[in-house]
PDBQT receptor file of N, H, CA, C and O in Angstrom, charges set to zero:
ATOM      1  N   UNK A   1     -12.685   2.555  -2.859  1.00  0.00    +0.000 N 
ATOM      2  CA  UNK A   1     -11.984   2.138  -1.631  1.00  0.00    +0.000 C 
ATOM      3  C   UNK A   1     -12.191   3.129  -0.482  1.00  0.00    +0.000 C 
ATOM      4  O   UNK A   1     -12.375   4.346  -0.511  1.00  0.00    +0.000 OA
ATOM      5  N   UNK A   2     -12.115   2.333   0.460  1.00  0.00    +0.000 N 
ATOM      6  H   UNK A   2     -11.966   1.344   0.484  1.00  0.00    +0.000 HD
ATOM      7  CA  UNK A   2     -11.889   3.410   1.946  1.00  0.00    +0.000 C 
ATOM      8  C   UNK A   2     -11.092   4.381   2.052  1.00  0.00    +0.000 C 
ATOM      9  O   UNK A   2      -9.901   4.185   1.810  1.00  0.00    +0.000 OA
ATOM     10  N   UNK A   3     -11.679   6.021   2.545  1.00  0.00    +0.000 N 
ATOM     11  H   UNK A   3     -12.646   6.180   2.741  1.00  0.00    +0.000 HD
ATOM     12  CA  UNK A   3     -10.489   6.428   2.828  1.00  0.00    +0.000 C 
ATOM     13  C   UNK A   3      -9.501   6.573   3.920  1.00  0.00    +0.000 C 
ATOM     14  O   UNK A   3      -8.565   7.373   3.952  1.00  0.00    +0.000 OA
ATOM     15  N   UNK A   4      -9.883   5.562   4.946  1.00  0.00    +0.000 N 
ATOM     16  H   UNK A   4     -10.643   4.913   4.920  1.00  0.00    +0.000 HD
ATOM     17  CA  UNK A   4      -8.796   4.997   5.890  1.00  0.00    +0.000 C 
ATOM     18  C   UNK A   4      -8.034   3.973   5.464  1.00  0.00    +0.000 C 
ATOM     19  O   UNK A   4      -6.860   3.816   5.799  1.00  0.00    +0.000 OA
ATOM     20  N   UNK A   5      -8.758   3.131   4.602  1.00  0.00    +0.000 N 
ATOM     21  H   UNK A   5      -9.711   3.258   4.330  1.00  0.00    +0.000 HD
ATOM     22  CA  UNK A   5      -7.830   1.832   4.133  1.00  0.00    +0.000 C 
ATOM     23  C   UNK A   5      -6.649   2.543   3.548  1.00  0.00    +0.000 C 
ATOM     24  O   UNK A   5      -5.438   2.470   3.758  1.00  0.00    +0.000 OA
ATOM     25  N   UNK A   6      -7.496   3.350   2.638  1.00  0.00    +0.000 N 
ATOM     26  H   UNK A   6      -8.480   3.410   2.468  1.00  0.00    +0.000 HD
ATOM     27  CA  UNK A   6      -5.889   4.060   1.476  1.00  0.00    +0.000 C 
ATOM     28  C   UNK A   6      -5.038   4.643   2.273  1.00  0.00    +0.000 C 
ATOM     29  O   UNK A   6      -3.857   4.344   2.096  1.00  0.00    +0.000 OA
ATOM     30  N   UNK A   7      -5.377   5.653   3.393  1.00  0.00    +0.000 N 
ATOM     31  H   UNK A   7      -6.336   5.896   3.538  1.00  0.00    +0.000 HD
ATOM     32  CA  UNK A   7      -4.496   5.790   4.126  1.00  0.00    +0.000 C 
ATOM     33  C   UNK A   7      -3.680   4.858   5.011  1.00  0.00    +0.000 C 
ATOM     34  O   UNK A   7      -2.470   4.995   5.193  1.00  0.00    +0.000 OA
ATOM     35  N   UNK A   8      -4.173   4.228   5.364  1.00  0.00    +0.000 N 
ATOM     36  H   UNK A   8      -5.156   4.117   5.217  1.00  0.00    +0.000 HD
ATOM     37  CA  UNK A   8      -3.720   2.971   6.117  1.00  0.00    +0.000 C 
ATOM     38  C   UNK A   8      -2.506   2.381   5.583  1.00  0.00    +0.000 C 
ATOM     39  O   UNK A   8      -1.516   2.070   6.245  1.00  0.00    +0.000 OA
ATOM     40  N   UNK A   9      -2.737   2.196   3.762  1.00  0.00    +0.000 N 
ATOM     41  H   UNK A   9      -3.542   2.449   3.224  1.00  0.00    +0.000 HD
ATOM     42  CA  UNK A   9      -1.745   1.605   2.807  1.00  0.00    +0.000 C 
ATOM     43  C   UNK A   9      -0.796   2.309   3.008  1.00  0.00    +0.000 C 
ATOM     44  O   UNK A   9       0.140   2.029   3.757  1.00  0.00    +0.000 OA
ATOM     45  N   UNK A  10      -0.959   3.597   2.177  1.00  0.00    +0.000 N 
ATOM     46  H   UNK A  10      -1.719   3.824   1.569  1.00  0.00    +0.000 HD
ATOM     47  CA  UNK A  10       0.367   4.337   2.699  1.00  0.00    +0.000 C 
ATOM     48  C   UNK A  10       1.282   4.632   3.307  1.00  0.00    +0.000 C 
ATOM     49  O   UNK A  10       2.329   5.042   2.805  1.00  0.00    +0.000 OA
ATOM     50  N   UNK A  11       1.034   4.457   4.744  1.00  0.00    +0.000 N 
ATOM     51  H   UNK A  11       0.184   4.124   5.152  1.00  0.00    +0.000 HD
ATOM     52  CA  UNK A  11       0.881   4.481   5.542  1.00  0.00    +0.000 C 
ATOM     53  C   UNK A  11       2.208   3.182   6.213  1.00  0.00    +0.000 C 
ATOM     54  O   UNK A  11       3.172   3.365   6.956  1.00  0.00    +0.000 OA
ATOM     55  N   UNK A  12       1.781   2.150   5.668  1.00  0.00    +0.000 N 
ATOM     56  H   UNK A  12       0.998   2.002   5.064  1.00  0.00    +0.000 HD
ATOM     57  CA  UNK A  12       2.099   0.832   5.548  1.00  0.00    +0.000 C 
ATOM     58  C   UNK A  12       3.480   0.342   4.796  1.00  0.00    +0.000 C 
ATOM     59  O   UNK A  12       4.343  -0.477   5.112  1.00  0.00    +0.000 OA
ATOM     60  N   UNK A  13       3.252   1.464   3.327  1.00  0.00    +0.000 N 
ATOM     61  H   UNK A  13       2.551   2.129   3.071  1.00  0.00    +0.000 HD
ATOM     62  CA  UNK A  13       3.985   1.050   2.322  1.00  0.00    +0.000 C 
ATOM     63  C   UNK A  13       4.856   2.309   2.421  1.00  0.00    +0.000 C 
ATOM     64  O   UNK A  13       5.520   2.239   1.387  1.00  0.00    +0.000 OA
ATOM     65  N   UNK A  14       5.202   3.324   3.011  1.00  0.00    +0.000 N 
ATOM     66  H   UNK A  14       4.662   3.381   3.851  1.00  0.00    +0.000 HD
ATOM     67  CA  UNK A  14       6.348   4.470   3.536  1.00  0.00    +0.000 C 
ATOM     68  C   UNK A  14       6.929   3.456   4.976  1.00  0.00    +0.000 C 
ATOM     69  O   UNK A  14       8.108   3.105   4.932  1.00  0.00    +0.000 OA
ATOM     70  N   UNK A  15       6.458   3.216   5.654  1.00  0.00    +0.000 N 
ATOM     71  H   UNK A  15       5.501   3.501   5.690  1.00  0.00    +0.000 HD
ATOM     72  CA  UNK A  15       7.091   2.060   6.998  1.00  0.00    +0.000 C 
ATOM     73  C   UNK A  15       7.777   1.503   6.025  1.00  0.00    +0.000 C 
ATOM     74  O   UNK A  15       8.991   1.688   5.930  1.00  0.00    +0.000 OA
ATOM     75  N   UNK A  16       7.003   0.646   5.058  1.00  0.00    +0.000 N 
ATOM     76  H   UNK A  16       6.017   0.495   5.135  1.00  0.00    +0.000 HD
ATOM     77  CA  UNK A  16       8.187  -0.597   4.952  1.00  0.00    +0.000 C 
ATOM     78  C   UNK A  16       9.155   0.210   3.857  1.00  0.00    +0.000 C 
ATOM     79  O   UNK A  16      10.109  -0.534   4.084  1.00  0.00    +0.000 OA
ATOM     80  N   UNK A  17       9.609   0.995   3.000  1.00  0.00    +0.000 N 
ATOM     81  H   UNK A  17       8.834   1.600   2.815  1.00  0.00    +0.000 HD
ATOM     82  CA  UNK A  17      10.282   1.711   2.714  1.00  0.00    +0.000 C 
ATOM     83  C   UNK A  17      11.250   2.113   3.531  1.00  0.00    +0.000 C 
ATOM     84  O   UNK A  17      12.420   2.107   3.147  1.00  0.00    +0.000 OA
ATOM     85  N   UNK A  18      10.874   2.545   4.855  1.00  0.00    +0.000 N 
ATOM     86  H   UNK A  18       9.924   2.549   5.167  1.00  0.00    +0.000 HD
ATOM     87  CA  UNK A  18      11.964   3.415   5.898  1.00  0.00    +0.000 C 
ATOM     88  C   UNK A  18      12.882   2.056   6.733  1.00  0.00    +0.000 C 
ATOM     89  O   UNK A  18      13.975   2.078   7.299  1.00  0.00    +0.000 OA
ATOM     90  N   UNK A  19      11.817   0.846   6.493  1.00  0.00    +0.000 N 
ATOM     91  H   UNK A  19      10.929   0.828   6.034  1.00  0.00    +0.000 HD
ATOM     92  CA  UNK A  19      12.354  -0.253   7.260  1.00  0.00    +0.000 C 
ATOM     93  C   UNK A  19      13.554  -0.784   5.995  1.00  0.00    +0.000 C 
ATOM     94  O   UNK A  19      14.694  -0.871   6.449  1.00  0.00    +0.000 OA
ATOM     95  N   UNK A  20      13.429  -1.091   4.687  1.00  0.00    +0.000 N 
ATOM     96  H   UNK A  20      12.502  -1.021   4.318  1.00  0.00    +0.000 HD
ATOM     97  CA  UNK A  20      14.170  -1.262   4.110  1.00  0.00    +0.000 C 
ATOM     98  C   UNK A  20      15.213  -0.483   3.922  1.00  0.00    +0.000 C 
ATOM     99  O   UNK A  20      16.358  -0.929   3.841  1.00  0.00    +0.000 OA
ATOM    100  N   UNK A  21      14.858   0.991   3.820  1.00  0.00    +0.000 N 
ATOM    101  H   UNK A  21      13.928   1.354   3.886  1.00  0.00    +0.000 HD
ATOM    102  CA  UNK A  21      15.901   2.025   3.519  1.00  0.00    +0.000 C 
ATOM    103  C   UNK A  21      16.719   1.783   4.915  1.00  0.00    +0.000 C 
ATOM    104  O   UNK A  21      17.932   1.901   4.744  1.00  0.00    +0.000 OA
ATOM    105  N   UNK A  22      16.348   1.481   6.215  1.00  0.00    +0.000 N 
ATOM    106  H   UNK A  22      15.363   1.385   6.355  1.00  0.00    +0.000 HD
ATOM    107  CA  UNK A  22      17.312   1.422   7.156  1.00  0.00    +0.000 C 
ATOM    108  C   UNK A  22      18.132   0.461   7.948  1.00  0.00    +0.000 C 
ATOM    109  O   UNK A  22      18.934   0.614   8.870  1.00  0.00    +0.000 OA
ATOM    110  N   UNK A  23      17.513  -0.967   7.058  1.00  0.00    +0.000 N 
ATOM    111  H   UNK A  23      16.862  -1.091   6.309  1.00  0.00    +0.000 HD
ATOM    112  CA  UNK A  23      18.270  -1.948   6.771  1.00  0.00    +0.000 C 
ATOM    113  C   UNK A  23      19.524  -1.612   5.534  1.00  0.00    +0.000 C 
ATOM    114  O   UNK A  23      20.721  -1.889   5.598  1.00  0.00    +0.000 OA
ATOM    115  N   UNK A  24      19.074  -1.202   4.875  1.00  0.00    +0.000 N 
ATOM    116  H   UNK A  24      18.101  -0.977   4.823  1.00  0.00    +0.000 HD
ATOM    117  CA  UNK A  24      20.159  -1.010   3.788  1.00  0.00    +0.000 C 
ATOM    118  C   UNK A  24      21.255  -0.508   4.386  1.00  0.00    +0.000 C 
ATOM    119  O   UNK A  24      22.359  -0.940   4.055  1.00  0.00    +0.000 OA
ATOM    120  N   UNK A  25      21.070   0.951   5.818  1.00  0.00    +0.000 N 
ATOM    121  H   UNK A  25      20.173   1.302   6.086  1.00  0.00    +0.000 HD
ATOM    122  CA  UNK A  25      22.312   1.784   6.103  1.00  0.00    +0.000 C 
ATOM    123  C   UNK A  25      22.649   0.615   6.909  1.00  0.00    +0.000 C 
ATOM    124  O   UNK A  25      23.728   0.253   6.439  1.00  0.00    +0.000 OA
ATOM    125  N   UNK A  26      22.348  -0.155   7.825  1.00  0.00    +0.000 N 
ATOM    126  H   UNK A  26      21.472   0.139   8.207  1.00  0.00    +0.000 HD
ATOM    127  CA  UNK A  26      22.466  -1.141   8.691  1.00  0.00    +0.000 C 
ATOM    128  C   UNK A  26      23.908  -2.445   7.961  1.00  0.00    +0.000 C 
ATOM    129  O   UNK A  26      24.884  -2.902   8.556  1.00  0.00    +0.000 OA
ATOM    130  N   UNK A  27      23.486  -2.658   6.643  1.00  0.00    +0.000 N 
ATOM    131  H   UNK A  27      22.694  -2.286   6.159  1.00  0.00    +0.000 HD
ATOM    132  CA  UNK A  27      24.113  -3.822   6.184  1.00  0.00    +0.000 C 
ATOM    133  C   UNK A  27      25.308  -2.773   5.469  1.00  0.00    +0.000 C 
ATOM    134  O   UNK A  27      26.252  -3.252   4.841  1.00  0.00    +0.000 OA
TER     135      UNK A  27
């Protein structure tokens, strides 16, 4: 694999982590 894609993922998949984790304080 790319190593921008992989970064990219990561990247991607910590966002949606911080987006869930800050929905969670939200609800």
């Amino acid at each position: 694999p790319n190593e921008k894609d992989k970064l990219r993922k990561e990247v991607k998949d910590s966002s949606l982590e911080c987006h869930r984790f800050g929905a969670k304080i939200l609800t």
